[in-house]
N, C-alpha and C positions, 0 to 999 in steps of 0.2 A: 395222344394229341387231340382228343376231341374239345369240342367248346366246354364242354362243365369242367372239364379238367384242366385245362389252360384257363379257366375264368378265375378257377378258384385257386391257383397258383400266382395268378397275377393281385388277387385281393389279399394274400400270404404277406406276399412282397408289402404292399402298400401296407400293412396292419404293419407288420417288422418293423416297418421306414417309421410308423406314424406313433400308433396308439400303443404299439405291444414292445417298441424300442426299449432296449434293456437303459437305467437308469443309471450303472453303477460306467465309469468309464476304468478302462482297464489298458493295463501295460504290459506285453509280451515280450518276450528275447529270444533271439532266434540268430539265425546267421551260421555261416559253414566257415567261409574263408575270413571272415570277420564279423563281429557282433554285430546286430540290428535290435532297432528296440521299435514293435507295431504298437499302434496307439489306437483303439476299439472307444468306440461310443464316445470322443469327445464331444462336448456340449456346450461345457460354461469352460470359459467364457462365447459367449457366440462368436463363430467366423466371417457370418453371412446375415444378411435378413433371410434367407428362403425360406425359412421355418414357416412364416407367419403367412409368406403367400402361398402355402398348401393350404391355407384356410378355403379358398375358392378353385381349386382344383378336384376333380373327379377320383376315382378309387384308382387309374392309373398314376395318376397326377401329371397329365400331359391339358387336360382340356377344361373348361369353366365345369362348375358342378351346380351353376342356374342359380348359388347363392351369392349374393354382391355385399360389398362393406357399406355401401350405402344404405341397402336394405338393413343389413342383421348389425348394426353399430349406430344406427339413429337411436339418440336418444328418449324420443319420443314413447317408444317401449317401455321407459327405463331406464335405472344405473347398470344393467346389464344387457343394455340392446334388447334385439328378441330372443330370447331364450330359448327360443326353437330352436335358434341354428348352434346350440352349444351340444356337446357331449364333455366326456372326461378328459379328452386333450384337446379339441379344438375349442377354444375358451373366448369371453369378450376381453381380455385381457394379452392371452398372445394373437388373437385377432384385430384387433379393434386400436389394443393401445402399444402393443407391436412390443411384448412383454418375451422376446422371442426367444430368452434363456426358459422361459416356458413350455418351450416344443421347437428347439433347435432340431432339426433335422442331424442324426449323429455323422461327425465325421471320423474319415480314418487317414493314419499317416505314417509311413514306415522311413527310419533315418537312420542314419550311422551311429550307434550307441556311443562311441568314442569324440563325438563332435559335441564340445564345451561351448558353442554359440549355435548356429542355425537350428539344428536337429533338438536340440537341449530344448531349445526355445517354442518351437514348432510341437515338442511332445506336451509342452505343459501349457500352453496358451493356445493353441493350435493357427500359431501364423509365427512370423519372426518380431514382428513390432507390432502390437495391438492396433498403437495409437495411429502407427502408420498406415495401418493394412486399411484402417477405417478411414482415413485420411485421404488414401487411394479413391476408396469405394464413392468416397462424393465427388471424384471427378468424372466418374463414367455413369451412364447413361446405357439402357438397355439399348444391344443394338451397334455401339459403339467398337470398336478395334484398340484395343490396348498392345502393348511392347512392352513386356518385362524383360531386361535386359542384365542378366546375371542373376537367374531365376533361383537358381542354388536348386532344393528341393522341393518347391512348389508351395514354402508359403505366404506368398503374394498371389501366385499365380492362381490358386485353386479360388480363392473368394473375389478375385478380380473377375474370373471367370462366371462366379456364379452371380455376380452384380451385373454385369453385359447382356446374360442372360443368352441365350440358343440363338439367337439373329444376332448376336456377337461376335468377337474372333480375343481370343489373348494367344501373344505366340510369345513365346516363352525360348531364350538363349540361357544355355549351360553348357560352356566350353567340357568340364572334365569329364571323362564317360562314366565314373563310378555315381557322379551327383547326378549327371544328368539320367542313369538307370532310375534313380531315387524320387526324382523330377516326375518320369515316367509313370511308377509305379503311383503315386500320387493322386495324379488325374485320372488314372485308371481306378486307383479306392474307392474316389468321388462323385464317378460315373461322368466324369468332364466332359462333355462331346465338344466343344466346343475351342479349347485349346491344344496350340500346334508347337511343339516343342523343337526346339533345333540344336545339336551336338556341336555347337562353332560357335566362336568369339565372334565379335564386330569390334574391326580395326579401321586401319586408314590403308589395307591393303588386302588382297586375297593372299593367301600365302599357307604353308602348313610351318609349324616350328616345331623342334622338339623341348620339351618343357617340363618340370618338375611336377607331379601329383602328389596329390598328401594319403600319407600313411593313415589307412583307415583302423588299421588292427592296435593303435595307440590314442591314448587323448590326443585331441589335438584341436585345429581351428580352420578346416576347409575352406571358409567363405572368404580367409584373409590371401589366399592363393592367388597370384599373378599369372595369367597365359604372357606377357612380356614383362623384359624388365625385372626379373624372379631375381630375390637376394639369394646367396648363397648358402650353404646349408646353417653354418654358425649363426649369421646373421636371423637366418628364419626361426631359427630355435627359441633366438630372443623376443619373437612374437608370435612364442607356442605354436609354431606351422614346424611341422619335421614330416618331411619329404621318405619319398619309395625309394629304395635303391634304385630301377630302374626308370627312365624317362618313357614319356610317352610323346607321340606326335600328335600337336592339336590344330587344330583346322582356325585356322583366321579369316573371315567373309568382311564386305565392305556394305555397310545396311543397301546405298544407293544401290548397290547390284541385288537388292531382293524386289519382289514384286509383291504387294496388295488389293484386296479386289475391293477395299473401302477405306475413306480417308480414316488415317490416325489418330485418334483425339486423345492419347495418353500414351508418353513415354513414360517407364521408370527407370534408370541406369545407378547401377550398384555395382560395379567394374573394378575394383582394387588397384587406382589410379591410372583406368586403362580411360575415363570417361572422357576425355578430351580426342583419344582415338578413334572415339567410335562418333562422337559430335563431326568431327573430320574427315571419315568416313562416309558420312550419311548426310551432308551439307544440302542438297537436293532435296533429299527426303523431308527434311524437317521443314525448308523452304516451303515445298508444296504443300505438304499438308496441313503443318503451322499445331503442331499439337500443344498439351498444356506439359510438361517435364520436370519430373521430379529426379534430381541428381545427390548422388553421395559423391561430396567434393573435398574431403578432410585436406587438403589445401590453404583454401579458403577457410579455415577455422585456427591455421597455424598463427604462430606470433611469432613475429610479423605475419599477416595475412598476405598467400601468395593468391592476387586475382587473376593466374593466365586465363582458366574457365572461363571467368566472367565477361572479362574483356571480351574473348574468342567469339564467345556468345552473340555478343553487341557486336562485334564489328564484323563477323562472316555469318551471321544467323538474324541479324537486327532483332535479337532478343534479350529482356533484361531478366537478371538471376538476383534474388533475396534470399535471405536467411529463410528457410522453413521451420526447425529443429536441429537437435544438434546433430554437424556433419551434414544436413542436407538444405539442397537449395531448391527454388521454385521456380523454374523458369519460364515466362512467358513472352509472346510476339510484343515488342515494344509498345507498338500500337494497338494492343486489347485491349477491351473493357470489359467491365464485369458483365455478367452473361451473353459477352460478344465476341467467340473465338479465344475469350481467358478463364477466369475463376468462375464457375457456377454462381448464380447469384445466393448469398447467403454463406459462403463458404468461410469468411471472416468470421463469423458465427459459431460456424462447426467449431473452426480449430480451437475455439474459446474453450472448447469442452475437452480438445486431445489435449491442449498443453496444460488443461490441470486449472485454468481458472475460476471454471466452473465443474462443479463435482459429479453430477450425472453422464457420468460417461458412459453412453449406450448405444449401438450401433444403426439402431431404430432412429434414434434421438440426431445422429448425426446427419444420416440420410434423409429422414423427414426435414429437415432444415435446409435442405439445394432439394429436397426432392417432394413438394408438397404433398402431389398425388397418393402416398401410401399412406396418409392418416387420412382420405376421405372415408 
């Protein structure tokens, strides 16, 4: 444990993370009681910006390294800045124009090998909805308190986390204990300090149930699992969820009965028609804090369109909900304005680029547009 030897341990680590990061990304299988499948060195597609702000970070990568983007990205040098401050991975290009599948920082992610959506998803993109996850990311702000609310396996949670950044907070609900170990195991890959995972639904009640969990050791579809209101086994089969033989007890929380140490500024609720439970639950909470609310409402998208949500919304939350994409709504305080308590300014912008209208779809590209500061 002397200094050269812990110095040179801790520069290991940073070369690993940085310059010496294996290139090829790789898929493991593993599992005792049921198959897992770990996912090493994903990259592309990027889950995060982090990559590009280790440009200015030190050989730990906790503190400035006395180079600035202002400095080494002025033009004035140059079509490649100052050239000083490049080597073989830190570049003007994942520096400067935030080219960040260029030095993504790698991550890792271990899931239920048998789950045909989240785990499937999360292996091979490294998040559940790309479009979304970046969608997310331009509503928060370093520093900020996020709510993912039916976290499944962590991926929303982990790049929402690393967008908030360490004076942040993501707390993260996953009622079933098998997803929520998986949740766990996640933010732990990622080195997450920063988000706070809970094994409990949010309902309109405190309460424990006993309730159906989904068979891990068969294909199947987790994330379509109801903590209330669970169809019966037949009926679930026909939407690929086939159930353990035995039950488990799962814990049901009411949001208002939680406490935070900073205002909210991003709900997401992905609840398998629990969302109006947990709005009803938490009536106070949203009141005070007035955050921006991304909801999966497949309701609302039925035909005939059922608007209980919306309505709910407006008349005990005085908030209005739109179409965001498909199955999800956007819900904000009646009375916001754009970058006043509602949409980042610019965000109409962004989404031009998730829904496909415009073709550069980059997570750089997204965020630079609500978030000017990272292209100085």
């Amino acid at each position: 444990m002397n200094s050269e030897n812990t110095s040179m341990f801790t520069d290991c680590l940073y070369k690993l993370r940085t310059r010496l990061r294996p290139k090829e990304k790789v898929v493991y299988a593993g599992g005792v009681h049921y198959p897992t499948l770990i996912v090493t060195n994903h990259q592309h597609p990027p889950v995060s910006a982090s990559g590009a702000a280790w440009c200015w970070l030190d050989n730990r990568g906790v503190g400035p390294n006395g180079l600035s983007p202002e400095q080494c990205c002025d033009s004035k040098w140059g079509p490649l800045g100052m050239e000083s401050c490049w080597d073989s991975h830190f570049t003007f290009d994942l520096c400067c124009k935030g080219d960040v599948s260029l030095g993504e920082l790698p991550h890792f992610f271990v899931g239920p090998a048998y789950d045909i959506n989240v785990a499937n998803a999360v292996r091979q993109v490294g998040t559940f909805d790309l479009g979304q996850s970046y969608a997310l990311q331009t509503l928060c702000r370093r520093g900020d308190t996020v709510l993912d609310i039916g976290a499944n396996i962590g991926g929303f949670t982990v790049p929402l986390a690393e967008r908030v950044g360490p004076s942040g907070e993501v707390h993260a609900f996953e009622p079933f204990r098998k997803v929520y170990q998986h949740l766990n195991a996640n933010i732990a890959l990622n080195g997450i300090a920063n988000a706070y995972a809970y094994n409990f639904a949010l309902g309109t009640e405190d309460k424990v149930v006993d309730a159906h969990v989904a068979d891990l050791t068969t294909f199947n579809f987790p994330s379509a699992m109801r903590v209330l209101h669970q169809e019966n086994e037949a009926e679930a089969a026909k939407m690929n969820v086939k159930y353990e033989k035995k039950k488990e007890k799962l814990t049901v929380r009411r949001l208002d009965g939680l406490e935070f140490s900073s205002r909210i500024t991003l709900i997401k609720i992905d609840v398998e028609f629990m969302e109006l439970d947990v709005v009803l639950g938490g009536l106070e909470t949203i009141r005070r804090h007035r955050p921006v609310m991304w909801v999966e409402n497949e309701k609302y998208f039925d035909s005939p369109s059922d608007t209980t949500f919306v309505d709910t919304m407006l008349k005990k939350a005085d908030y209005k909900c739109q179409p965001i994409a498909r199955l999800e709504l956007l819900c904000l305080p009646a009375d916001a304005t754009e970058g006043d308590g509602g949409l980042p300014a610019g965000f109409h912008q962004v989404f031009r680029h998730l829904s496909g209208e415009l073709s550069d779809l980059t997570l750089w590209k997204a965020l630079s547009e609500v978030d000017p500061a990272l292209t100085r």
